[in-house]
One Martini backbone bead per residue (centre of mass of N, CA, C, O) as a GRO file, in nm:
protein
  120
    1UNK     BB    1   6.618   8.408  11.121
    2UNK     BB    2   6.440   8.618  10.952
    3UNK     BB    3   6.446   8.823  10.711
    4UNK     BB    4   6.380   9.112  10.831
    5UNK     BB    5   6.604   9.064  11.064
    6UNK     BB    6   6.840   9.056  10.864
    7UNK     BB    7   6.761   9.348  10.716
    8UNK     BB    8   6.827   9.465  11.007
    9UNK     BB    9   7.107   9.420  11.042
   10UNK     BB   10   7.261   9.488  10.795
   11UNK     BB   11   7.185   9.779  10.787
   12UNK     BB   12   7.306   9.860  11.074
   13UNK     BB   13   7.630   9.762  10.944
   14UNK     BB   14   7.591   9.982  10.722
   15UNK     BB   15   7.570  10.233  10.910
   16UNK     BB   16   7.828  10.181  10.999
   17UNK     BB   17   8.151  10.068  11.113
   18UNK     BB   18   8.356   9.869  11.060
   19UNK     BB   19   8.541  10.002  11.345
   20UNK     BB   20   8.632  10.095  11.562
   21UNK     BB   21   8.777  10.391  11.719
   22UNK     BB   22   9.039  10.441  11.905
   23UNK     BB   23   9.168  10.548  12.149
   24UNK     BB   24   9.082  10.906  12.152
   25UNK     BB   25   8.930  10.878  11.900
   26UNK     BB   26   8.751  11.015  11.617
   27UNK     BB   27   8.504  10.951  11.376
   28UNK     BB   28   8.556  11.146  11.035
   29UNK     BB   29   8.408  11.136  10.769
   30UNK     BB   30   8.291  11.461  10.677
   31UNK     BB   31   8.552  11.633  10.783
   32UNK     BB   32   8.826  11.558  10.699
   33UNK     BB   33   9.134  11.541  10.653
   34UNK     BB   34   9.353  11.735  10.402
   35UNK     BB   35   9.568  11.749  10.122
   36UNK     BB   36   9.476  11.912   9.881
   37UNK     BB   37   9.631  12.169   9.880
   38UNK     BB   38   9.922  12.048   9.865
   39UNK     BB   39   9.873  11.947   9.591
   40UNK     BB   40   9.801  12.154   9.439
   41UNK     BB   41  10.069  12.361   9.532
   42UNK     BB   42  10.246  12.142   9.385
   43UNK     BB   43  10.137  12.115   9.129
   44UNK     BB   44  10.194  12.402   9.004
   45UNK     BB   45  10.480  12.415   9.081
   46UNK     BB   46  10.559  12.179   8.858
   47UNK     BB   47  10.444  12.317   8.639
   48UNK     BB   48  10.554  12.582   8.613
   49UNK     BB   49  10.883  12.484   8.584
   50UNK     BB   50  10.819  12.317   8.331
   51UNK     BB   51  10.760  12.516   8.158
   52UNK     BB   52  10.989  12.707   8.186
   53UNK     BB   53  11.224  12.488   8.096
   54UNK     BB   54  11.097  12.440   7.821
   55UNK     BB   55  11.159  12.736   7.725
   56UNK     BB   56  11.415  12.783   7.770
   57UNK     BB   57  11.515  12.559   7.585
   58UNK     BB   58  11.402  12.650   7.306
   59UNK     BB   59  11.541  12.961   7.360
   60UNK     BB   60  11.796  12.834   7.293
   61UNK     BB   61  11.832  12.654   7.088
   62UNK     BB   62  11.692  12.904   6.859
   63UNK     BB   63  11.842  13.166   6.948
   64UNK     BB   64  12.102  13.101   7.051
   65UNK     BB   65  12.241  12.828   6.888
   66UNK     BB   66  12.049  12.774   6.622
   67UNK     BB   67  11.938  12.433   6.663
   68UNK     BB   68  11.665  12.356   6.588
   69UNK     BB   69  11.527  11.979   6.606
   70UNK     BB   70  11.440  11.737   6.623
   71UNK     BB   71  11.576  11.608   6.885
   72UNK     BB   72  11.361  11.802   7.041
   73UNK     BB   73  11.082  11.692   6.956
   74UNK     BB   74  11.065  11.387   6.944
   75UNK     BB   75  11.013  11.314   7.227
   76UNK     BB   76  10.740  11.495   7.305
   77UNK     BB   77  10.601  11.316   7.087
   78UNK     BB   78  10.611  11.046   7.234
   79UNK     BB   79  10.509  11.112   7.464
   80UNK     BB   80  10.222  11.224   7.383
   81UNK     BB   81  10.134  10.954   7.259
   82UNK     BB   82  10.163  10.769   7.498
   83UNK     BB   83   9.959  10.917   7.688
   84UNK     BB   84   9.729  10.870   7.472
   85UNK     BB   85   9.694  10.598   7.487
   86UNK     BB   86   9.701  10.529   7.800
   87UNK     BB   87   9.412  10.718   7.816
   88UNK     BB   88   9.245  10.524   7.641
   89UNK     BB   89   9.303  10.251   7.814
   90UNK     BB   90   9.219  10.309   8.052
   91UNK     BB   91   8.870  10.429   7.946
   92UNK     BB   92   8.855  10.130   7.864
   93UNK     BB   93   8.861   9.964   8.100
   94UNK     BB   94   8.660  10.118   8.257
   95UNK     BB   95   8.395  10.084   8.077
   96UNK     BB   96   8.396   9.787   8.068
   97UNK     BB   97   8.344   9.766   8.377
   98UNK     BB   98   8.087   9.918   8.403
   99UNK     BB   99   7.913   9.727   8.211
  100UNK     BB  100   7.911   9.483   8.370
  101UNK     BB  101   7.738   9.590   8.561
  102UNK     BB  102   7.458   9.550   8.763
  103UNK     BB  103   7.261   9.821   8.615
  104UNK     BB  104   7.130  10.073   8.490
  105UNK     BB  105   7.187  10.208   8.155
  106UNK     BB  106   7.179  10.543   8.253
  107UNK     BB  107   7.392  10.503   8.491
  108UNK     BB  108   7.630  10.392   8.288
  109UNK     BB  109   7.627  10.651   8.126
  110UNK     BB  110   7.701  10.866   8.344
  111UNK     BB  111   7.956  10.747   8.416
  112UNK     BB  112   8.088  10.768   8.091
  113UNK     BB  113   8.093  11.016   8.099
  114UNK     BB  114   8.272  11.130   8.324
  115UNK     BB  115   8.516  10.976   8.209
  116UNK     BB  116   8.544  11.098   7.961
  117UNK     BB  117   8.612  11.382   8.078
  118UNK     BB  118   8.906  11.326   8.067
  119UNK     BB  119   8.932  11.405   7.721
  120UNK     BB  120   8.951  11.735   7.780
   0.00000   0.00000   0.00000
């Protein structure tokens, strides 16, 4: 097999499927099922009642018992701090990954810029 013969057989085996699709069944990369909807409706609604409790939790303490103290804030500042420490070692790691792969450096910038957004 020469070498033209060669980069026609990967070419061929690179635009189609790793495997056919079971009987009765068809591969639908484009358009295919998706949970997003799902995904979406169930983050809002957990957004929404985490809200609602951490206010409700801060208006009992403050108005109704009148003892807003350390002992409420220290933990979601620990919270706070934990999670931005972990987004940046996560975006350190990312970067650092991107950098080491072999492509051009325009476009480690623009991966790492993508990246970088995940920070607002």
């Amino acid at each position: 097999m020469n070498e033209t013969q060669f980069r026609q057989t990967v070419d061929k085996w690179l635009q189609g499927p790793a495997l056919e699709a079971p009987d009765g069944l068809a591969s639908n990369f484009v358009n295919g099922p998706s949970l997003q909807s799902y995904n979406v409706a169930c983050q809002s609604i957990c957004l929404t009642l985490v809200t609602f409790f951490i206010f409700v939790r801060i208006y009992t303490k403050a108005r109704i018992l009148k003892s807003l103290g350390w002992d409420d804030l220290v933990p979601e500042l620990i919270s706070a701090v934990l999670n931005v420490v972990s987004d940046f070692a996560i975006l350190t790691l990312l970067i650092y990954m991107v950098w080491k792969l072999q492509m051009r450096r325009e476009k480690k910038i623009a991966i790492s810029a993508i990246f970088a957004t995940g920070l607002l």
